[in-house]
Each structure stands twice: as C-alpha cells, then as structure tokens.
N, C-alpha and C positions, 0 to 999 in steps of 0.2 A: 439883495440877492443878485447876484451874478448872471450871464449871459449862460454860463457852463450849467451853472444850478438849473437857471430854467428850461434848456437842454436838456438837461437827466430828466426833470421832471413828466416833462410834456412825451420824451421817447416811449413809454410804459403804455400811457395812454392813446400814442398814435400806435403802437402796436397793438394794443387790444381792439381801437375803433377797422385798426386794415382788418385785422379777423376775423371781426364782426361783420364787415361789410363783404370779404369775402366770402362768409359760411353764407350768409344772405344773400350772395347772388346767386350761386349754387340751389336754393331750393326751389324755384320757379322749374330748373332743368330737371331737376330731383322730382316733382309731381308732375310734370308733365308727360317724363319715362313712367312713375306709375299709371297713371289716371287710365281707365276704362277705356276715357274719350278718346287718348290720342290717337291716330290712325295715322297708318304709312296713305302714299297715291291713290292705289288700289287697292288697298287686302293683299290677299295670300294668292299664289298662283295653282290653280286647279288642275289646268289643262294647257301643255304648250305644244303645238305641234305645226309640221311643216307638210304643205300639200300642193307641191309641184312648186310654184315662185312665190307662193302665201305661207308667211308664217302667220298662226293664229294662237293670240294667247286670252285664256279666260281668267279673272280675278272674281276672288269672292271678297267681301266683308259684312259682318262681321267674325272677325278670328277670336273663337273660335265659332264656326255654324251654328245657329240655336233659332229654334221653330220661333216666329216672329217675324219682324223685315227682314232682309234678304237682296242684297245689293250683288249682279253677277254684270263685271264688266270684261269687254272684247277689244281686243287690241287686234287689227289687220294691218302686215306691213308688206310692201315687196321685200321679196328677197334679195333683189338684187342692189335693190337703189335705197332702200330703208325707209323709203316711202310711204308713211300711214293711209289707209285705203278708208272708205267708207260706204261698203258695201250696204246692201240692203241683209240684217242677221233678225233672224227669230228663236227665242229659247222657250224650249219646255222645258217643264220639271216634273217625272211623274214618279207619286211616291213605290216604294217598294212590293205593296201588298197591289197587287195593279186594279182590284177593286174601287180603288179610289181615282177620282177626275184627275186629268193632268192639268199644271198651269202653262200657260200660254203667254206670254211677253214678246213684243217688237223692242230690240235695243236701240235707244237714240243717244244721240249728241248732247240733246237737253237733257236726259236724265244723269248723265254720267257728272260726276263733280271733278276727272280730269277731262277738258274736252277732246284729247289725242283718243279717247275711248268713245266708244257706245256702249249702253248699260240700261238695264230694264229692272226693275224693280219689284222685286217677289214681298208675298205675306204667306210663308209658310205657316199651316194650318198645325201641324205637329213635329216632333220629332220623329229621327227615325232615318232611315236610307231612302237614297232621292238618288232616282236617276234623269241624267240632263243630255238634252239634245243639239249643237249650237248649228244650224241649220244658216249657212252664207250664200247670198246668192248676187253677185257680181258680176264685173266682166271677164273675168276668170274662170267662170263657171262656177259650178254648184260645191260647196264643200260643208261636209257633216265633221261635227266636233262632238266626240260621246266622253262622257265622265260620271263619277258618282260622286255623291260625296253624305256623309252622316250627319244628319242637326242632331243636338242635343237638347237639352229639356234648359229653357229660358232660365238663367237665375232669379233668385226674387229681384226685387227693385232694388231692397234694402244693397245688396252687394254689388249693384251699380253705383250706387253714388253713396256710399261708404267714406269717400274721399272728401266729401263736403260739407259731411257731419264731424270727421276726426282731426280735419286740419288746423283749427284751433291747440291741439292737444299737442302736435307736433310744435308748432308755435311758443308755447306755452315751454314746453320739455328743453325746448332748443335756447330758451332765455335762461331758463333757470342751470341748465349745462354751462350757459356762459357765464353767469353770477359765479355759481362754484370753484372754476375754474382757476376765477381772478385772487391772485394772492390779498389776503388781509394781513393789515399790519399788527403787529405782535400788541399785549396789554399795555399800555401806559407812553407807548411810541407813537409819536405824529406821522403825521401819513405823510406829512411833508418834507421833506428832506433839507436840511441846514445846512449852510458854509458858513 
C-alpha cells in the first residue's frame, strides 16, 4: 500500500474523529446553558436607583422567584468614583395580605457569593406578592429602596433535576446520530480501499 492509499484512508476517519470531538466539546456548554443550576453573579435586577451620590442596586436569585430560599443581594457604589460602599443595609419582606409577620434580614458580606455585594438570605413561607424594604444607613445618610416582587409556587423537585436523570439519553441519541451518519460500504465492497 502506498503513502497516497493510506492518506485517503486515514482522511475519513480523521474527519469523523474532528466531528466527534467537536460535537463533544460543545455539550458540557450545551448543558450547562440548560441546567437549572447555572446562575449569572447575582440574579435578576430588581431594583436600581440613584439617591444623591449612591447608586443602589438590588439582585434577586432564584430566576425566576418561587416561595422557598430566596437570595436578595445590594450593590452600593459612589457615583462619582465607582466606589463599592459597605454601608450598614437591612431588608424586609412583607407579604401582600399585611396580616401576615414581616421578614427581617441584616445584608453581609459573608452571605453574598459575589463579595462586591451584601446579601441576606430569605425562606419565603409562600407565594404570592412581597413587598421589600432596603433600608441603608451610611455615611451618606439614610436611604430607603422600595420594590415588589411575585414568588411563585416552587416546582416539584422532579423539574429541578430532570437534567440528571435524562442526560444519559442525550448521550445515548447523540452516538447513535453519529453511527448513522457514517457512510457504510455498499454489499460485497471492502471497506478498504486498493491501489
């Protein structure tokens, strides 16, 4: 066999292995855009407002809201200098029916998972509409942050991690796409190629 022969040969199959290795690095990125788990920094932004040389922004996660934990993080900057501040902030949350107790939270440092935030950590008791109070008090003076926001009703577990029971199947689908794909040699033809 020639140099040429085993050239042609081997081209097919370093072609199918690049494709292989391509569509497989692709799905780590592929599950990770779906997955439940991933999270952006902070969540979703709530509440961004400016009050004389503070800006103040509030983050929620999980996106979307649902009665259970309940992560509400504060961002304090100057305005002028960009400066992250770390005022002394307390949040309430009190549900919509006012019948019901308010929750009470001091934001820290150590609760927040980016540390440029402070972040206090709720267990909302149900769904429903919640109103939120972000009470800062600095060298700034005093400044109030009001917003609302709607939890909804917790999915079951099962649709949480739906991704951990089906990923096999994906796996699975995605070899047998590549089987198919690959040409077979006609009846009575080697697979090998002759000079």
């Amino acid at each position: 066999m020639t140099v040429v022969g085993i050239r042609i040969l081997m081209r097919p199959n370093h072609a199918r292995f690049t494709s292989a290795v391509a569509g497989w690095s692709c799905l780590p990125a592929i599950l990770a855009m779906l997955s439940s788990v991933a999270m952006a920094d902070s969540g979703t932004i709530r509440a961004s407002q400016r009050h004389g040389n503070v800006q103040v922004t509030v983050f929620s996660e999980p996106t979307p809201l649902v009665a259970g934990p309940v992560d509400l993080s504060v961002l304090v900057q100057d305005v002028a200098t960009g400066e992250v501040l770390y005022p002394a902030i307390d949040i309430e949350l009190s549900p919509r029916p006012e019948d019901s107790i308010p929750l009470h939270e001091r934001a820290t440092r150590t609760a927040a998972t980016n540390k440029l935030f402070q972040a206090a950590n709720f267990e909302l008791p149900d769904a429903g509409w919640w109103d939120v109070k972000v009470d800062i008090d600095g060298p700034n003076g005093h400044v109030m942050v009001p917003f609302d926001f709607e939890a909804g009703q917790p999915p079951p577990t099962w649709r949480s991690l739906w991704m951990w029971f089906t990923w096999p199947f994906f796996a699975i689908a995605l070899f047998v796409a590549f089987q198919l794909s690959r040409p077979t040699p006609a009846k009575g033809e080697s697979p090998v190629a002759s000079t």
